[in-house]
C-alpha positions as a printed NumPy array, in Angstrom:
array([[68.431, 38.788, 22.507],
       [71.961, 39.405, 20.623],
       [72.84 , 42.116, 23.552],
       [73.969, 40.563, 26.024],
       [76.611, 42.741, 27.462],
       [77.315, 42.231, 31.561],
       [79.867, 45.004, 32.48 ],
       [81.392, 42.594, 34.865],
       [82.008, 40.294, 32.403],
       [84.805, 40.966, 29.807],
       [84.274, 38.035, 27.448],
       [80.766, 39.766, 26.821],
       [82.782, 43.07 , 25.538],
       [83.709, 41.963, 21.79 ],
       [80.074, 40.305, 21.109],
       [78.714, 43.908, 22.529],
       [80.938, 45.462, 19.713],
       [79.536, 43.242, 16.842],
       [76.094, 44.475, 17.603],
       [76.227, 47.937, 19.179],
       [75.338, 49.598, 15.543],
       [72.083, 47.257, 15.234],
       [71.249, 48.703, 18.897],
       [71.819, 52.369, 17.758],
       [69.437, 51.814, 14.721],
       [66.642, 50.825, 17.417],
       [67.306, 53.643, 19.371],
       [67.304, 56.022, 16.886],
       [64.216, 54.8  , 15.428],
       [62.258, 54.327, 18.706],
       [62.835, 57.865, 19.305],
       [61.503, 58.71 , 16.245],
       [58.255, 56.584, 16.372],
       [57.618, 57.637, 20.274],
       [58.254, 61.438, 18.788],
       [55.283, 61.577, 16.968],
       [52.054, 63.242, 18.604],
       [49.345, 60.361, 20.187],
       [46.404, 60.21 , 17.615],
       [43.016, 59.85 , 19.295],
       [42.384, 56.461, 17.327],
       [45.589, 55.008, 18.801],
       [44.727, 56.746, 22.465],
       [41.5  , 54.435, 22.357],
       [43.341, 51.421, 21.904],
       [43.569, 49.308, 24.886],
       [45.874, 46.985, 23.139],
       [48.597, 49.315, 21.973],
       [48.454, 51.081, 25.246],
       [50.903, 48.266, 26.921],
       [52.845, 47.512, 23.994],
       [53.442, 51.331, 23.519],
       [54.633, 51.285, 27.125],
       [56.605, 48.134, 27.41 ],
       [58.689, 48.82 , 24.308],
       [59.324, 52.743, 25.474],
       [60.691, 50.726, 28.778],
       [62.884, 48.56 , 27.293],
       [64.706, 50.485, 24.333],
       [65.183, 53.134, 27.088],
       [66.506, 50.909, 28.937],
       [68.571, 49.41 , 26.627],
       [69.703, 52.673, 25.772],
       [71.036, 52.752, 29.07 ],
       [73.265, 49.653, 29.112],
       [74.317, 50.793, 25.61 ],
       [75.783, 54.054, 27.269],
       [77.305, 52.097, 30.019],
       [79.296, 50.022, 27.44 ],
       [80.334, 52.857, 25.009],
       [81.626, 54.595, 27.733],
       [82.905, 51.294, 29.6  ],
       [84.304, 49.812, 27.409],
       [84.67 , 52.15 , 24.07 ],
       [85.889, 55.386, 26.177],
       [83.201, 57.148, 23.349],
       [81.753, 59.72 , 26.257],
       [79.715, 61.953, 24.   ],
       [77.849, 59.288, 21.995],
       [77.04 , 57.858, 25.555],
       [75.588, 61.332, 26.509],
       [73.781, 61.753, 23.606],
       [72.376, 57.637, 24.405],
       [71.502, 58.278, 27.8  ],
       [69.875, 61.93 , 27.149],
       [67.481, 60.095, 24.297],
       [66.676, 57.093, 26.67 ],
       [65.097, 60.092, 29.515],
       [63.751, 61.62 , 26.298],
       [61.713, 58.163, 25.715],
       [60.862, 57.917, 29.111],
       [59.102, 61.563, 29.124],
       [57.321, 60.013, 26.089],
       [55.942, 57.214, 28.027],
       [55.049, 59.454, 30.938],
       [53.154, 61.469, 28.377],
       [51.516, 58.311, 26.473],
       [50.212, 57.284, 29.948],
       [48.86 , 60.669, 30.954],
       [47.073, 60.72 , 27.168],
       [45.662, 57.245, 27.365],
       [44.175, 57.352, 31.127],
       [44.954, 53.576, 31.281],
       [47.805, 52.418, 33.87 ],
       [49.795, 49.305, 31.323],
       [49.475, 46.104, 33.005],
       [52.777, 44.982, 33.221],
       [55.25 , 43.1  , 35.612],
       [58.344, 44.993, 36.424],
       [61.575, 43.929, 35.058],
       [64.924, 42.744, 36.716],
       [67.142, 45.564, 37.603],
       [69.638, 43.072, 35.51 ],
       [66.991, 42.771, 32.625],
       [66.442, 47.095, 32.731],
       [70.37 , 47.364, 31.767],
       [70.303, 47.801, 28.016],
       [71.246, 50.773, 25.425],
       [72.788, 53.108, 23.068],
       [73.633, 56.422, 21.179],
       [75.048, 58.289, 18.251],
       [75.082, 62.046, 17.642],
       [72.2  , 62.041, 14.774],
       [69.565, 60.964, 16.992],
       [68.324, 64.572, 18.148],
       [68.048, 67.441, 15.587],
       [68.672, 70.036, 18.212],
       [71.06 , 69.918, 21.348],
       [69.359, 69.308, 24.52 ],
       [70.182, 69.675, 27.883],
       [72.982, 67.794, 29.848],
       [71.773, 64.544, 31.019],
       [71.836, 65.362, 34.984],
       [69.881, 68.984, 33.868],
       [66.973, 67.026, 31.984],
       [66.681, 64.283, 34.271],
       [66.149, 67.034, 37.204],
       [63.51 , 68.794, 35.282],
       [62.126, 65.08 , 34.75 ],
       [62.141, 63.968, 38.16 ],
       [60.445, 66.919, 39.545],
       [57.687, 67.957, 36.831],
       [54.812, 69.344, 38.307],
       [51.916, 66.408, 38.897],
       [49.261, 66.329, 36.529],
       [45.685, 67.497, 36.499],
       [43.23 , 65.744, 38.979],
       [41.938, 63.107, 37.653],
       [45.207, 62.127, 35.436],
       [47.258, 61.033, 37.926],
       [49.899, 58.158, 36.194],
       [48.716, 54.629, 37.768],
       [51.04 , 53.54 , 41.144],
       [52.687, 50.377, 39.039],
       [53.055, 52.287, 36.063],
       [54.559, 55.06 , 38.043],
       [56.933, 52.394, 40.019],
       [58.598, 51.066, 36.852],
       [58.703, 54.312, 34.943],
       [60.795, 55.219, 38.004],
       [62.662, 52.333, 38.544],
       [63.912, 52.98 , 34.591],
       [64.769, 56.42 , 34.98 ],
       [66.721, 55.777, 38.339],
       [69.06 , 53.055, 36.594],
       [69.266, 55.828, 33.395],
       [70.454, 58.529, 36.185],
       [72.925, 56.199, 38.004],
       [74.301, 55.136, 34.548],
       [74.832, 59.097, 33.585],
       [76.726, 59.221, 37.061],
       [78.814, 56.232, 36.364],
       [79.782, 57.924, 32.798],
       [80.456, 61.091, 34.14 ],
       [82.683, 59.448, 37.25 ],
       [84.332, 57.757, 34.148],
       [85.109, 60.986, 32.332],
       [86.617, 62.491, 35.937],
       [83.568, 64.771, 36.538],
       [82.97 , 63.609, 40.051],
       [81.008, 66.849, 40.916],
       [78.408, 66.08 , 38.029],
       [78.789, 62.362, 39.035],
       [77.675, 63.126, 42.876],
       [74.976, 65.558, 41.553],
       [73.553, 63.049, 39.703],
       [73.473, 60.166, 41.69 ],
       [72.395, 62.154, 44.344],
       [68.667, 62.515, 41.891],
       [68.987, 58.577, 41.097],
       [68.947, 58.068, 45.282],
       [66.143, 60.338, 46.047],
       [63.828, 58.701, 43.036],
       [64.474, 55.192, 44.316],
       [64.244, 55.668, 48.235],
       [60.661, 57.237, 47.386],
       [59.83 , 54.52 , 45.177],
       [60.87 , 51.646, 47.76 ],
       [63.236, 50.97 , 45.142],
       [65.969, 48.744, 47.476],
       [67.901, 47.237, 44.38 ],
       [68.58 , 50.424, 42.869],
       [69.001, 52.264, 46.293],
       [71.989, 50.018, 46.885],
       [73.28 , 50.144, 43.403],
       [73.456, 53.596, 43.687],
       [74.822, 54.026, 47.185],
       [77.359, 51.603, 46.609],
       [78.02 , 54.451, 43.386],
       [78.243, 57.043, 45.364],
       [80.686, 55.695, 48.164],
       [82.918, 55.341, 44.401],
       [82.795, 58.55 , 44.271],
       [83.911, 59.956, 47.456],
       [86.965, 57.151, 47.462],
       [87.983, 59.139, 44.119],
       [88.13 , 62.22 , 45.877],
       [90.263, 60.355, 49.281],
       [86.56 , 61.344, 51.253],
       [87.168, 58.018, 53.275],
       [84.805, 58.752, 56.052],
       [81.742, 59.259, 53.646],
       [82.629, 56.401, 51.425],
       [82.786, 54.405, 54.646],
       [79.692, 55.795, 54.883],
       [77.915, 55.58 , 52.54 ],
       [79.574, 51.977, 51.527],
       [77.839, 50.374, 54.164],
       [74.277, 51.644, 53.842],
       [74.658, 50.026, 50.897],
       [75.723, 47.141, 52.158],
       [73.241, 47.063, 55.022],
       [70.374, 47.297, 52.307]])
């Protein structure tokens, strides 16, 4: 509730400041906790199933908005990396949880508005893992599970409505930073997951990221382009 940051909205910069340590501590513990292998007691728990889910949603969400300001408004690139590469590692965690537990969460999607929340620092992961575009590739196109295990449609939908807004977040950062190659390349993944999740919100948002992009490089034609198929949506 004390996060409240709206990247449009400057005057929500300084109380993002004040609390941006309180949201690393909840990332870096909520990594920790959804680290730890699924026991078989807490796999048979119907009422920890959804809670496990919801708050693996919304830290890596947070996560995400927490990257967005560091880099935003901080200019601190690599801590927003290392935020946005822990939020995707949360979200495997939930795909996993759901895959362990058999048991599609019964939950209501969240705002795209609500989804934009986060954070980072550089003693969350004991080992380096891969750049943010690389691991949300290998994310986006793991192999489907077993017959049989198959991750419920709505739980599906909002795991990839979370990991869309975590990819066009990494593209924003890296646009920031001047890498507009990584930028496209990313965005590009963030696109594909949300036109084949009917994901219109994020489709647009992204788009709309993309035609960025392509100004930055004086590609008028395809940010005309692409501009106004966001626009259209």
């Amino acid at each position: 509730q004390q996060w409240t940051f709206d990247a449009a909205d400057t005057s929500s910069w300084a109380p993002a400041t004040a609390v941006i340590g309180h949201v690393q501590a909840v990332g870096k513990q909520s990594l920790s906790l959804f680290s730890a292998p699924i026991k078989s007691s807490e796999a048979a728990d119907e009422t920890r199933d959804p809670l496990t889910f919801e708050l693996q949603v919304r830290v890596s969400a947070l996560l995400t908005q927490g990257a967005l300001f560091m880099s935003m408004a901080l200019s601190q690139f690599e801590e927003a990396r290392e935020a946005l590469e822990a939020a995707q590692m949360i979200q495997q965690h939930a795909s996993a949880h759901a895959l362990a537990t058999r048991r599609p969460p019964r939950l209501s999607r969240p705002s795209r508005s609500g989804s934009r929340r986060l954070l980072g620092s550089s003693s969350w992961v004991s080992t380096q893992p891969p750049p943010a575009s690389t691991q949300a590739s290998e994310t986006a196109s793991a192999p489907a599970p077993a017959s049989g295990s198959c991750l419920p449609s709505a739980f599906a939908q909002r795991l990839s409505a979370v990991r869309a807004l975590t990819l066009e977040t990494a593209g924003k950062v890296a646009r920031y930073r001047g890498s507009l190659a990584e930028a496209e390349a990313v965005l590009t993944q963030a696109l594909a997951l949300c036109e084949a999740s009917g994901n219109t919100d994020g489709e647009a948002s992204t788009l709309h990221e993309l035609g960025i992009v392509h100004l930055r490089r004086s590609d008028f034609a395809a940010a005309e382009l692409l501009l106004r198929r966001s626009l259209a949506i």
